[in-house]
C-alpha positions in Angstrom: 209.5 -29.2 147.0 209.0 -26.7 150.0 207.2 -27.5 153.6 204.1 -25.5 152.2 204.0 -27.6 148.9 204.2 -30.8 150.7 201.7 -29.9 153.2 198.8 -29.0 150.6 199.6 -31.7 148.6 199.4 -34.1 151.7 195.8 -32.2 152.3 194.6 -33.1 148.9 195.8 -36.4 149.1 194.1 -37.0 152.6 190.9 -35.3 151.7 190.8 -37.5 148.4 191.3 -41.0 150.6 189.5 -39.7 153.4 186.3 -37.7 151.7 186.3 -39.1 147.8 186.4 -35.5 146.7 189.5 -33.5 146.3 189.3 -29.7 148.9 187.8 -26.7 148.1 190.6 -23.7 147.7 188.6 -22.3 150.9 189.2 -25.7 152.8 192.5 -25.3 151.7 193.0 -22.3 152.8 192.0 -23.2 156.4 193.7 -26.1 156.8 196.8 -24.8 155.8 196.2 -21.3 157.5 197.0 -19.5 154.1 195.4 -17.0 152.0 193.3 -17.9 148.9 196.2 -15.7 146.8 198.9 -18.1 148.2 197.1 -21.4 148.0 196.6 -20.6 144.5 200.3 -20.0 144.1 201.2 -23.2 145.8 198.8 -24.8 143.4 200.2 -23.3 140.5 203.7 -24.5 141.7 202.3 -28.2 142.4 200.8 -27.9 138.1 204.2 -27.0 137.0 206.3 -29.6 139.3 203.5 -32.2 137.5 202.1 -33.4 141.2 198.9 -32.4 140.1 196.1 -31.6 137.6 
């Protein structure tokens, strides 16, 4: 898993303990300082590796 993987999924993961909602692409795209076309990338990574839904 790459720095930018772990980082969005640590995101999600915080947002889901800390909000009880999982982010918005946007609010991951500001978080992470990424674009929405590489967010959606990483996110498509994270479905394939099985870390997420």
């Amino acid at each position: 898993m790459s720095d930018i993987e772990r980082k969005v999924l640590r995101v999600i993961g915080n947002y889901s303990a800390g909000r009880r909602r999982t982010p918005t692409v946007d609010e991951l795209c500001i978080k992470t300082g990424r674009d929405r076309g590489g967010i959606m990338t990483i996110l498509d990574a994270l479905t394939k590796e099985e870390y997420i839904e």
